[in-house]
FITIDREN-230961 format. One line per field, with one value per residue (C-alpha): residue number from 1; x, y, z; residue in three letters. Coordinates in steps of 0.001 Angstrom, whole numbers, plus 524288, in hexadecimal, padded with zeros to 5 digits. Each point is the difference from the previous one (the first is absolute). Layout:
% FITIDREN-230961
seq (NUM/...)
X (X/...)
Y (Y/...)
Z (Z/...)
type (ALA/...)
% end
This chain:
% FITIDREN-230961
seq (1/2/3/4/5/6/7/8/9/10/11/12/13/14/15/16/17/18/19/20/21/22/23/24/25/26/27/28/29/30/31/32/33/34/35/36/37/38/39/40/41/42/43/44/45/46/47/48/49/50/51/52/53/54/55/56/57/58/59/60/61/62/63/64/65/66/67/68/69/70/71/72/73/74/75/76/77/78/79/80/81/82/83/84/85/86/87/88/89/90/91/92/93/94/95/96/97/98/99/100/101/102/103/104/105/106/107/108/109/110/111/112/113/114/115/116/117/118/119/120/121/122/123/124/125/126/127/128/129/130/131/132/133/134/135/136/137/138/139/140/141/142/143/144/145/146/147/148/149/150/151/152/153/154/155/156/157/158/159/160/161/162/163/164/165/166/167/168/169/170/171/172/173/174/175/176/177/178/179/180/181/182/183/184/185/186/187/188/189/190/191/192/193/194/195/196/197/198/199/200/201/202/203/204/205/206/207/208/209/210/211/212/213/214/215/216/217/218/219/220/221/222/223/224/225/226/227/228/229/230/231/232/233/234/235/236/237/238/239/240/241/242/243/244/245/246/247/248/249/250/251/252/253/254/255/256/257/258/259/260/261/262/263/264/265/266/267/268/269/270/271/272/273/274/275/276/277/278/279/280/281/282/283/284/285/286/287/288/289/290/291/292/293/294/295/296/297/298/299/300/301/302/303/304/305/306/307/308/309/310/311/312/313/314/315/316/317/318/319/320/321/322/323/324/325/326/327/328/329/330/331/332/333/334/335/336/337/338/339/340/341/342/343/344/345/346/347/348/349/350/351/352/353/354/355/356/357/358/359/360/361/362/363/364/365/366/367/368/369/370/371/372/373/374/375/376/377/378/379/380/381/382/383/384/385/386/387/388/389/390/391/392/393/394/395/396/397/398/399/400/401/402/403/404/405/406/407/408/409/410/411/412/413/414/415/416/417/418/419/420/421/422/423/424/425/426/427/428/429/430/431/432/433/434/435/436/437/438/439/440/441/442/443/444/445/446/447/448/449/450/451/452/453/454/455/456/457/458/459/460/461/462/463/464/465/466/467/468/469/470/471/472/473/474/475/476/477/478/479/480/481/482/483/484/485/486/487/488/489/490/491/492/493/494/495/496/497/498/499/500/501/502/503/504/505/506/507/508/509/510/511/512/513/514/515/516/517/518/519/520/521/522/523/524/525/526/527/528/529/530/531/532)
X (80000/80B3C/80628/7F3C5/7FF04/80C80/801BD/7F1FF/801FD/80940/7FF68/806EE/80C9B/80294/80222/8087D/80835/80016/8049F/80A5E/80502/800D4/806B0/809D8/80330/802E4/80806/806D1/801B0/8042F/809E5/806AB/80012/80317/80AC6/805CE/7FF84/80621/80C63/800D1/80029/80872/809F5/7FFC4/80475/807C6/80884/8001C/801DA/7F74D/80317/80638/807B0/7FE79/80612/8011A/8070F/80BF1/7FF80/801F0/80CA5/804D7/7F78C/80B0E/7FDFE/7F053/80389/808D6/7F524/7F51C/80682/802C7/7F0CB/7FB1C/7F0B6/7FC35/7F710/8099F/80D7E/80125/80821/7F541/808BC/804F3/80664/800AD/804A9/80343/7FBBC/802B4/7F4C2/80399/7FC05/808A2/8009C/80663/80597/80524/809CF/7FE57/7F203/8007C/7F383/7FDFC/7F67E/7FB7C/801BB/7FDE1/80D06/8013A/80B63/80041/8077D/7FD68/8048B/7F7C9/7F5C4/7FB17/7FF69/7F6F2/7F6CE/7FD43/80888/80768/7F6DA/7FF88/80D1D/80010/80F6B/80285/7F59E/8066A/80F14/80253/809FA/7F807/8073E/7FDEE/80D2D/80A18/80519/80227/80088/7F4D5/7FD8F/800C8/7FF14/80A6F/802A4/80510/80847/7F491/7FBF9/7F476/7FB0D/80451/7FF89/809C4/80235/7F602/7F485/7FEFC/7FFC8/7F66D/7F747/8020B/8001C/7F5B9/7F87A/7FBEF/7FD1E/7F60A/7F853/7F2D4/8027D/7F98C/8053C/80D2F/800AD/7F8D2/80B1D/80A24/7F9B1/7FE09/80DBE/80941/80C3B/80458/80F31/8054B/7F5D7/805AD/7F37A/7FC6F/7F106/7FC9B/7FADB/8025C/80846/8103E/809BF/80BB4/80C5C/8096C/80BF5/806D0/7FDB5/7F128/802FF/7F54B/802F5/7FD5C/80341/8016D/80330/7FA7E/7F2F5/7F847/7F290/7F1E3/7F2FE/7F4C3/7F22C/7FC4A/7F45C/80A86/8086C/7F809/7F217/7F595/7FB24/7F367/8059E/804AF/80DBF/80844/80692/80D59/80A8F/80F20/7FCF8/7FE9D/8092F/80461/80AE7/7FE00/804ED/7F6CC/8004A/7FA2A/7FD0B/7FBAA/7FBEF/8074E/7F9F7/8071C/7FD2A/7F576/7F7F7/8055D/80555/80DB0/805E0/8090B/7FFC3/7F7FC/80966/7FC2A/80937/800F1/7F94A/7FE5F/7F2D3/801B3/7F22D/7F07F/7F656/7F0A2/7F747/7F2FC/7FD8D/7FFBE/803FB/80B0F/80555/7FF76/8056D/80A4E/80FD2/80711/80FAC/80709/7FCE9/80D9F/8014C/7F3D5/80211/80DAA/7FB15/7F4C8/80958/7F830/80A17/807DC/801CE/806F0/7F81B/8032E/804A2/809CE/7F8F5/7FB34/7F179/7FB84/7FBED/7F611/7F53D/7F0E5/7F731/802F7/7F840/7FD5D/7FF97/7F993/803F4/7F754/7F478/7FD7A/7F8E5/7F777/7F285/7FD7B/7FC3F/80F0D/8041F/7F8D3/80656/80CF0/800B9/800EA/80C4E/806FF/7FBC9/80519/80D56/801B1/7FAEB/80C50/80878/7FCEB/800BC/80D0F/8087E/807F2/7F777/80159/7F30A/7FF7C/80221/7F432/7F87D/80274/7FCDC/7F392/7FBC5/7FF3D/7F2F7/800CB/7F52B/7FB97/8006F/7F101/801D6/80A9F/7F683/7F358/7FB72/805DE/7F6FF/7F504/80005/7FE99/7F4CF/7F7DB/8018D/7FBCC/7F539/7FA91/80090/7F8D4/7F5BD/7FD81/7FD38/7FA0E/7F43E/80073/7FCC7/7F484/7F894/7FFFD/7F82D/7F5CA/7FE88/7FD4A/7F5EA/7F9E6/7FF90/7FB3C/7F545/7FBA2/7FFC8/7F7F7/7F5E0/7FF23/800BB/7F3AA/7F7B2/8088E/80272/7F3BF/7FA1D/80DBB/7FB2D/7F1E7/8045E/806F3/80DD3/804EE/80508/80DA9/80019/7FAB8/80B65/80A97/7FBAE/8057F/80A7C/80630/7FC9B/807C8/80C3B/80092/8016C/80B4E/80511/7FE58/804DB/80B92/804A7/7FEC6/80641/80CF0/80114/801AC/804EE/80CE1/801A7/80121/809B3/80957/800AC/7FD94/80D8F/7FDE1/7F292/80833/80B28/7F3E8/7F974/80D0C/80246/7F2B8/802B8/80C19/7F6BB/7F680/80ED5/7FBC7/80ADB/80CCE/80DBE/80393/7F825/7FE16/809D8/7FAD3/80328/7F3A6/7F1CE/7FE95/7F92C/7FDD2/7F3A7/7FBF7/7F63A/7FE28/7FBC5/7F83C/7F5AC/7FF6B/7FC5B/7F681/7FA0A/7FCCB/7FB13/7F752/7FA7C/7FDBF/7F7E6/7F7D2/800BB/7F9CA/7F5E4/7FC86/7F625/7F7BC/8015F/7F8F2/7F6B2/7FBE2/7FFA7/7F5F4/7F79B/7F30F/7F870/7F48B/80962/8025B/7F18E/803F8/8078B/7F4B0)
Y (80000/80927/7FCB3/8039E/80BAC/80454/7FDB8/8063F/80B31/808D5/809A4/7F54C/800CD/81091/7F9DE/7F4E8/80A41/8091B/7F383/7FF4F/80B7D/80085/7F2DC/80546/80D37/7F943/7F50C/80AB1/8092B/7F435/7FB9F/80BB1/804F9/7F206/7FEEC/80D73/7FAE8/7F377/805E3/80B39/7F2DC/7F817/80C7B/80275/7F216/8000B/80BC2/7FBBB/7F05A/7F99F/80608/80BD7/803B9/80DFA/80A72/80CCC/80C3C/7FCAD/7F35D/7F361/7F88B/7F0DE/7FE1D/7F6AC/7F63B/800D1/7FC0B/7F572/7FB3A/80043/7F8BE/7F50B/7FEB7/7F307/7FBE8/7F714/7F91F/7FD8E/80344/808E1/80CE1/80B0B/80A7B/80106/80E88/80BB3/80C04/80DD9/80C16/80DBB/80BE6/80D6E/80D14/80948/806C3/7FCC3/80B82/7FCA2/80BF9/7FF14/804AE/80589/7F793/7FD89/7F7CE/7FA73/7F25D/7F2EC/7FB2E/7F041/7F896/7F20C/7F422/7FF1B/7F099/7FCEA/80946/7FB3E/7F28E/8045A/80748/8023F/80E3D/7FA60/7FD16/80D41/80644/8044F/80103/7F2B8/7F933/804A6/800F8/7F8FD/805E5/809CB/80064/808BC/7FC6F/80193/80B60/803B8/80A70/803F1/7F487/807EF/7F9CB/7FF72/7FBCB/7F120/7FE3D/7FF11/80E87/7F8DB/80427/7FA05/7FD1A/8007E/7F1FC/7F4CA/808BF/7FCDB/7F3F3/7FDB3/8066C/7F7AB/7F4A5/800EE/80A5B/7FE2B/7F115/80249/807A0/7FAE6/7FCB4/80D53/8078C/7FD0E/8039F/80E52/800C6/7FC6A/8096D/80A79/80213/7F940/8061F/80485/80195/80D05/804DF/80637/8004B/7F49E/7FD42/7FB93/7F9A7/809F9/808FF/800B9/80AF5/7FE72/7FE82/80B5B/7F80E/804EE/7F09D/800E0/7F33A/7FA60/800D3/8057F/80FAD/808C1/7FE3A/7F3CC/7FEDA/7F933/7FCD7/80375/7FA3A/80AA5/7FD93/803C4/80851/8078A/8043B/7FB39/80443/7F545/801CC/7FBBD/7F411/7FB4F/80192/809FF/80A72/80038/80ABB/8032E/80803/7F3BD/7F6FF/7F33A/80443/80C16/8062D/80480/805AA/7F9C7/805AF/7F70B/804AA/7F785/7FDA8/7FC0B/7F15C/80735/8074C/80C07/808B5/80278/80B50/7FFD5/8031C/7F43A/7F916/8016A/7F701/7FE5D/7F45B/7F9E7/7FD60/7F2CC/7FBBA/80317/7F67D/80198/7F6FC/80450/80703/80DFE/80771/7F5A5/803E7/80CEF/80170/7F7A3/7FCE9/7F477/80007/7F411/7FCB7/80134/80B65/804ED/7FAD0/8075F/80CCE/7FFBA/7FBF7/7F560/7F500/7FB13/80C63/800FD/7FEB6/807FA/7F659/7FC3F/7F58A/800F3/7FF18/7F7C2/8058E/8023C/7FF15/806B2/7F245/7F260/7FA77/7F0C6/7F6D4/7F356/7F314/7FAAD/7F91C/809E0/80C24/7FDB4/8036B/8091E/7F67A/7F825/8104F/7FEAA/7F4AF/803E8/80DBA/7FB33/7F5F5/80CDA/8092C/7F538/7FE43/80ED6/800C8/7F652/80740/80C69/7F8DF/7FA34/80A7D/80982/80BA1/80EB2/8079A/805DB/7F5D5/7F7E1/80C46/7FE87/7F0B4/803CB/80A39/7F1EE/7FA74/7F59E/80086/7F82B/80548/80374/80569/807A3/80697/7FE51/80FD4/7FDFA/7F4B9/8035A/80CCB/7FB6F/7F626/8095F/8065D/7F357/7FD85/80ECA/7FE99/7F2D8/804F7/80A25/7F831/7F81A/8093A/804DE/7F0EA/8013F/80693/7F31F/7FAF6/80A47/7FCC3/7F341/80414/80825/7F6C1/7F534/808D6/8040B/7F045/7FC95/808EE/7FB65/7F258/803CD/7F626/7F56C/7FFAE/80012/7F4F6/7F64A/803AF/7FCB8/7F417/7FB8A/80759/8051D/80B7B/7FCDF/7F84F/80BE2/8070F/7F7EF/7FF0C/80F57/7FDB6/7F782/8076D/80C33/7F4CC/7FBA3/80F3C/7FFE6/7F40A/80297/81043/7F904/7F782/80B40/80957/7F740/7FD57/80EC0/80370/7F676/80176/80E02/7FF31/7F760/8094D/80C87/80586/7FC87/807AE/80BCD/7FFEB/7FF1E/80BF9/8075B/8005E/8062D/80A85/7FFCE/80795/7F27A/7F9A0/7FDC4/7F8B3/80437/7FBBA/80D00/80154/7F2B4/7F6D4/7F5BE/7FE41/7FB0A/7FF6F/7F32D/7F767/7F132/7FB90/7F693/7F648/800AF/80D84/7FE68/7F546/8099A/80B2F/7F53B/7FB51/80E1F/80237/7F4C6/8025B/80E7D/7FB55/7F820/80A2B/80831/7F76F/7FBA5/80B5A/7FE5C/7F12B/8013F/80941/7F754/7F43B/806C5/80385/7F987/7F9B8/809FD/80B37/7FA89/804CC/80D02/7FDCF/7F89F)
Z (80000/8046C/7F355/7F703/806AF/7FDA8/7F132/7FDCB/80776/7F7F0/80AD6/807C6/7F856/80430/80D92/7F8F6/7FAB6/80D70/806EF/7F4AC/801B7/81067/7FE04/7F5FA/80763/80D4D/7F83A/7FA50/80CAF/80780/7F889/7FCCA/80C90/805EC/7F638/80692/80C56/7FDF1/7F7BC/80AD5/80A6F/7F66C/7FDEC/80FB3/80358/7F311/80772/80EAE/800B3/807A9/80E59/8049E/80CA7/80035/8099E/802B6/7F580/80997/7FF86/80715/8041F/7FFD6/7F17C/7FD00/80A60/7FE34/7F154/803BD/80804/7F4E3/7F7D9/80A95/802F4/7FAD7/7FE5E/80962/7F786/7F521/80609/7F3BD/801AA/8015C/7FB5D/7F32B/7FF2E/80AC2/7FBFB/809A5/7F8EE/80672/7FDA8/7FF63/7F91B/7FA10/7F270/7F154/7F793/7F323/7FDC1/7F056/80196/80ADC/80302/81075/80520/80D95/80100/80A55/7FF0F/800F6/802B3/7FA6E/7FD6F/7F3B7/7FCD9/80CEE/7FCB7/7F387/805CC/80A35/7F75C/7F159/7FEEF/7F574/7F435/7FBD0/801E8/7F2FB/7FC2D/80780/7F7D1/7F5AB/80069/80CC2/80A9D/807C7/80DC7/80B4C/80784/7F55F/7FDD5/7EE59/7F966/7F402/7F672/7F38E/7F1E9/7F637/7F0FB/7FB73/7F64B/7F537/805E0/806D3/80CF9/80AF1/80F76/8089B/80785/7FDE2/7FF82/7F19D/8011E/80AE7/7F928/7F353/807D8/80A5F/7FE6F/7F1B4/801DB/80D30/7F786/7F746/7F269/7FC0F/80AB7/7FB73/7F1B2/80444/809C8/7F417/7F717/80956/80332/7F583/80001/7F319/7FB65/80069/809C5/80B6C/80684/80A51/7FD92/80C78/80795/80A28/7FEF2/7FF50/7FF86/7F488/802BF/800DF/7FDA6/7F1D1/7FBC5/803E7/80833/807DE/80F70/80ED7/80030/80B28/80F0A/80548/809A7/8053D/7F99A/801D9/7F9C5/7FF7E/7FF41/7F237/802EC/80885/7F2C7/7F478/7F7CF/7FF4F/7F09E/7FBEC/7FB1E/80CD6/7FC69/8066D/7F8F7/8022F/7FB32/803C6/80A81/80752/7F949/80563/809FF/801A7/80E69/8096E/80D1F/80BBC/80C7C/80C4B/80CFE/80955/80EEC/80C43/806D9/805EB/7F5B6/801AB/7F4AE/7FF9E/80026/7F56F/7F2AF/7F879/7F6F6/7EFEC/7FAC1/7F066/7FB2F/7F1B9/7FA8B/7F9FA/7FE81/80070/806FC/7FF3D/809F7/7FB7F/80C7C/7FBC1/80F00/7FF3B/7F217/80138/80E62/801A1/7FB62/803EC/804C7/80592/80F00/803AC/7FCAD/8035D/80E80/801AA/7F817/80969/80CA8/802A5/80219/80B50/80951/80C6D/80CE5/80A00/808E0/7F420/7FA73/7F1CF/7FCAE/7F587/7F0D8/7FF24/7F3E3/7FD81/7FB80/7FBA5/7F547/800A5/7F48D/8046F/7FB7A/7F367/80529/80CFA/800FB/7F33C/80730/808D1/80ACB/7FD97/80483/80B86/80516/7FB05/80759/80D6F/7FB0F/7FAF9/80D20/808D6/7F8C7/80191/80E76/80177/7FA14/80694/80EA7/7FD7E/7F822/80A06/7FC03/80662/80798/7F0BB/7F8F0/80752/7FDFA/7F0DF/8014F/8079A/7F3EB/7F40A/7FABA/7FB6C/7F3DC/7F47F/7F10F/802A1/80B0A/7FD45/7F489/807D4/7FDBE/7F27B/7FC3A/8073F/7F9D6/7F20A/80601/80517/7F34F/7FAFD/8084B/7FD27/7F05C/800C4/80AD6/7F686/7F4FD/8088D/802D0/7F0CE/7FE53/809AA/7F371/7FA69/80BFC/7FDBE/7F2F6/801C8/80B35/7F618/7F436/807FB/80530/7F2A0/7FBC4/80CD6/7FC23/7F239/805F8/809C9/7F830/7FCC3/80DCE/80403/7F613/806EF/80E06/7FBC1/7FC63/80CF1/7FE40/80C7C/8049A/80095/7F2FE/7FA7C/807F3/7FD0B/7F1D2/80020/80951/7F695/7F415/80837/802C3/7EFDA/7FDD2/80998/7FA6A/7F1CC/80180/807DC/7F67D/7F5ED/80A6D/8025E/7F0E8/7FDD2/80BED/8004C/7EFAB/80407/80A06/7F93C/7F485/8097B/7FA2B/7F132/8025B/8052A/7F5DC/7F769/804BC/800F7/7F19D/7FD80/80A7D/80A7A/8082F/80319/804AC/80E8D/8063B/7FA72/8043D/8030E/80ABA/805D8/804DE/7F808/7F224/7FAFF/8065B/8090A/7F54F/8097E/80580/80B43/7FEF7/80E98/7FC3A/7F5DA/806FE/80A3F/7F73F/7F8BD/80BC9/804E3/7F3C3/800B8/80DB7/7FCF7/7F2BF/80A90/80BD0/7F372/7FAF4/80F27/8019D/7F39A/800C1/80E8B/7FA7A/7F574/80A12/8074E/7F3B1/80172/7F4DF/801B7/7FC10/7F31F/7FE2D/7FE7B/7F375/7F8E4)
type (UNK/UNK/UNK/UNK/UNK/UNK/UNK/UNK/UNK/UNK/UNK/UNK/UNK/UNK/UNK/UNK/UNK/UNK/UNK/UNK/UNK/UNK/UNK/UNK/UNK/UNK/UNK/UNK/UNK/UNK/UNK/UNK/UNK/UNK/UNK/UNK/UNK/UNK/UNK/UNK/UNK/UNK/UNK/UNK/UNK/UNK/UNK/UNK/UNK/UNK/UNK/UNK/UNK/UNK/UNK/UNK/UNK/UNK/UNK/UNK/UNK/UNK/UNK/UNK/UNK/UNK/UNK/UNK/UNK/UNK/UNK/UNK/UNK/UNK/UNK/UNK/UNK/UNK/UNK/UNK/UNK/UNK/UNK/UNK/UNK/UNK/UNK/UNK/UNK/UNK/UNK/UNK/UNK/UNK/UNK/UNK/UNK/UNK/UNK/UNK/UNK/UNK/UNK/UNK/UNK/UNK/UNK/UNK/UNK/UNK/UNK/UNK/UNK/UNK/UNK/UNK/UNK/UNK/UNK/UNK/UNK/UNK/UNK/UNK/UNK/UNK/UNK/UNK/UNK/UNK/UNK/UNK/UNK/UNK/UNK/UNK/UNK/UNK/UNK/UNK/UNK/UNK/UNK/UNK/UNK/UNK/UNK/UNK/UNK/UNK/UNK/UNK/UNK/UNK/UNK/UNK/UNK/UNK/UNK/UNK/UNK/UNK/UNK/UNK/UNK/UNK/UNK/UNK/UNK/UNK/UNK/UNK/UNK/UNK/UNK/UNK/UNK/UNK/UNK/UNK/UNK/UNK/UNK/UNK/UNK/UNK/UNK/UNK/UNK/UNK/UNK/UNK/UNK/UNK/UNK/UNK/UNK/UNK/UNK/UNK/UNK/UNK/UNK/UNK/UNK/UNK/UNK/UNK/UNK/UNK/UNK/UNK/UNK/UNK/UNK/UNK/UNK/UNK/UNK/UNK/UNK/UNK/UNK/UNK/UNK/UNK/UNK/UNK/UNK/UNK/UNK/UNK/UNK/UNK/UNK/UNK/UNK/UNK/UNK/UNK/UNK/UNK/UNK/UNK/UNK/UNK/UNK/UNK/UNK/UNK/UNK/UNK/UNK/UNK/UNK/UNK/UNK/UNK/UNK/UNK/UNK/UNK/UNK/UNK/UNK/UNK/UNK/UNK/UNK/UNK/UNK/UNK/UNK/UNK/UNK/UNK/UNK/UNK/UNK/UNK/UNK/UNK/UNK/UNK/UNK/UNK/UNK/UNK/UNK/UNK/UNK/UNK/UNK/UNK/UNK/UNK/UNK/UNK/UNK/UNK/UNK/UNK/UNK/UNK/UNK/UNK/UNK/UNK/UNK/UNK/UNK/UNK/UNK/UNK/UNK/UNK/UNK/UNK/UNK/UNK/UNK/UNK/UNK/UNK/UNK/UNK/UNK/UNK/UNK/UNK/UNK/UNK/UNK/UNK/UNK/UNK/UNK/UNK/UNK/UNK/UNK/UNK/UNK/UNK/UNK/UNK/UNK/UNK/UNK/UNK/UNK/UNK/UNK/UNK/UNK/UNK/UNK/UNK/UNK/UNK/UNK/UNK/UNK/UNK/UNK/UNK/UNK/UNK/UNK/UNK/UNK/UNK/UNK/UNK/UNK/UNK/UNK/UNK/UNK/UNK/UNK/UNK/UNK/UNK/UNK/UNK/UNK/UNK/UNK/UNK/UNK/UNK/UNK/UNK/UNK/UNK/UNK/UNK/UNK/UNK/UNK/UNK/UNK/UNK/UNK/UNK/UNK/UNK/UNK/UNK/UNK/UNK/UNK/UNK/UNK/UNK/UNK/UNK/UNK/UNK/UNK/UNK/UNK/UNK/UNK/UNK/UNK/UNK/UNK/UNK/UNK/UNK/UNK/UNK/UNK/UNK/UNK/UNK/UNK/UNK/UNK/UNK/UNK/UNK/UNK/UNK/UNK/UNK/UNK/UNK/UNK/UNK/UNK/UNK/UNK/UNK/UNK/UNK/UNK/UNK/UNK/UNK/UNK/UNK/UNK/UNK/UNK/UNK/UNK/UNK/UNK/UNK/UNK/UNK/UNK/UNK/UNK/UNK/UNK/UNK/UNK/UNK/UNK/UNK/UNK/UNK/UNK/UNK/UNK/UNK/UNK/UNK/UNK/UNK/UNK/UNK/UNK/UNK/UNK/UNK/UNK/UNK/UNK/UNK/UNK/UNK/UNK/UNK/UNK/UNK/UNK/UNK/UNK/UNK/UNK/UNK/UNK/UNK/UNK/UNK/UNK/UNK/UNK/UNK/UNK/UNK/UNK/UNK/UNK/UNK/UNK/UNK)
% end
């Protein structure tokens, strides 16, 4: 009966189509905004490991012992080493001043490890001149890689950097990826121009040979938001103000054991800026440089210091980032038992080490967090944000409801005397109910199907429908590279997600149809009279 109804009654298929279109838009809204929150979680963990010890801006002593102790922990289930990297980083703020611009920026200042430190966390997949050429150090101290001429009056690179990049750069790349690369910059004979990648200063030597000029120092690696233009395309636009090498002040703001400022001059040593690095967290890339932790800990006077008693204090460091062991920490729950294992290795540490009144203060100040909770008001932010858009369209979908209300109203009162003639003949009230309840669920059901079709098609091919629009007018571009972190609109769906959306959409076809269905439940046959 439900079913007759529904393919006579043309008006029937405007709520079809309403139910469509809810369907579709919260498919759509979901996913994309899911899809942010998930890279912005995947990105977070991507940059902190899976815990972190975390102190205060002066920092916290004995860090070496509490890593020698992580990585002796063992699970008691499997007997399995728990820790599979532990890194000390040190925090600190200062500024950057390249003197060839002139150009002088505020910056967080972090000092890393950096063998250690990509092992802990993914930093390293986009340093963009070590993907490339290979051979970005912060430790060593060269000079300014600068390009020369071969004997064929060919371009060249100093070192191996050639041939890491012939060798595995080129080859990690996709089939069509790599012959664009090829094309884009092929050297040609007789140029004296490098083409990039990047960017490279020529040799001043009479021979033009390829080497390291000027004094040596130290390196850097600056977020590339901090130096660089995000284009439109997502690329970065790169000139020789801020070629590969090229010096730059910067000044730190060292603190005494106990948080205090000191009173001398803040050091602004001469560093090299030997690469660029991009996380995909924007307040990361376009705050922060990167310098070796040694040095970092002795420009900012926070190793071993003498006691006044004579003794020397320990280093000291500002976090430790935790890579687990493959296998542990996968879930949040596997966290949660985890945690206490890490807090209970460092409460040994900190009872046994011969620690001063300030350095127990310092030991006092560490938390002890998970990845999440370490960017809990991060996440949550983007959320809420999620949870608003989708409450929003959410009530906009609420129309749908009232249509259905509506539609199902007008059909009951067409239907007066057909219903009456089924209850004259012994139908009952809630067969004559149900008969609408279930026409209002094959709606749902039916607008669903349509609804997912449309809405998933669309999400998967969200970014071919914007490059689309964006050749018939720039202006209808709505996520561009330039101004998100992400290169491309998030374009997955979840199935979990869409049988939610579906069932909602089912139970508000019914919670819609309920009303009329009742009314026409309670019709009696005598009413039917009245449209003779």
């Amino acid at each position: 009966m439900a079913s007759r109804l529904l393919q006579r009654k043309r008006i029937a298929f405007f709520s079809v189509g309403a139910v469509t279109l809810c369907v579709a838009m919260m498919i759509i809204v979901k996913s994309v905004m899911g899809g942010f929150v998930d890279s912005i979680r995947e990105r977070a963990h991507g940059l902190l490991g899976d815990f972190v010890v975390d102190g205060a801006l002066s920092g916290f002593p004995y860090y070496e012992e509490f890593i020698v102790e992580l990585k002796s922990l063992k699970d008691e289930r499997t007997g399995e080493p728990l820790v599979a990297e532990a890194t000390p980083l040190i925090h600190s703020y200062g500024l950057i001043q390249f003197p060839a611009s002139k150009e002088t920026r505020a910056v967080a200042i972090r000092g890393i490890k950096l063998d250690e430190y990509r092992k802990v966390n993914e930093f390293g997949t986009d340093l963009f001149y070590d993907n490339r050429y290979g051979d970005t150090s912060l430790a060593d101290k060269r000079g300014r890689p600068v390009y020369g001429l071969n004997e064929n009056g060919k371009v060249v690179l100093p070192g191996k950097l050639d041939e890491h990049f012939a060798q595995k750069y080129l080859p990690s790349l996709t089939d069509e990826k790599r012959d664009e690369t090829q094309r884009r910059f092929a050297r040609s004979e007789r140029e004296m121009f490098f083409p990039g990648p990047g960017v490279f200063d020529m040799s001043s030597a009479t021979d033009l040979k390829p080497g390291y000029e000027g004094k040596e120092y130290p390196g850097v690696i600056i977020g590339r938001d901090v130096i660089l233009r995000r284009l439109a395309s997502g690329e970065y636009a790169r000139n020789n103000a801020y070629a590969i090498g090229e010096p730059c002040f910067i000044t730190l703001l060292p603190l005494t054991r106990s948080g205090d400022v000191l009173n001398e001059p803040p050091p602004k040593p001469l560093f090299r800026y030997v690469d660029d690095v991009r996380t995909g967290i924007h307040n990361i890339d376009s705050k922060t440089v990167y310098i070796d932790f040694a040095i970092a800990q002795e420009l900012l006077q926070m190793g071993a210091q003498q006691r006044v008693d004579d003794t020397m204090s320990s280093p000291r460091c500002s976090q430790i980032q935790i890579k687990l062991t493959d296998g542990f920490g996968e879930t949040r729950e596997d966290l949660a038992r985890l945690k206490p294992i890490i807090m209970d290795a460092f409460a040994r540490v900190a009872r046994r080490v011969p620690a001063d009144e300030i350095e127990y203060r310092q030991l006092d100040n560490v938390d002890i967090s998970t990845w999440e909770e370490m960017q809990r008001s991060f996440i949550s932010a983007i959320q809420k944000e999620e949870g608003l858009v989708l409450i929003m369209f959410g009530v906009i979908s609420v129309v749908a409801i009232f249509l259905i209300l509506c539609i199902f109203y007008m059909i009951v009162q067409e239907k007066t005397r057909d219903v009456g003639i089924l209850k004259s003949v012994g139908g009952s009230a809630e067969g004559i109910t149900a008969i609408f309840l279930v026409y209002g669920a094959a709606i749902g059901l039916v607008g669903s199907i349509f609804g997912t079709i449309l809405g998933t098609n669309f999400v998967t091919h969200i970014n071919d429908v914007q490059s689309f629009l964006a050749q018939i007018d720039p202006g209808l571009r709505v996520w561009s590279p330039e101004t998100y972190s992400f290169d491309q609109i998030p374009s997955t769906w979840k199935w979990f997600d869409v049988w939610r959306i579906c069932l909602g959409a089912i139970m508000a076809s019914v919670i819609g149809a309920a009303v009329p269905a009742i009314k026409a439940g309670r019709t009696w046959p005598v009413e039917s009279l009245r449209y003779e």
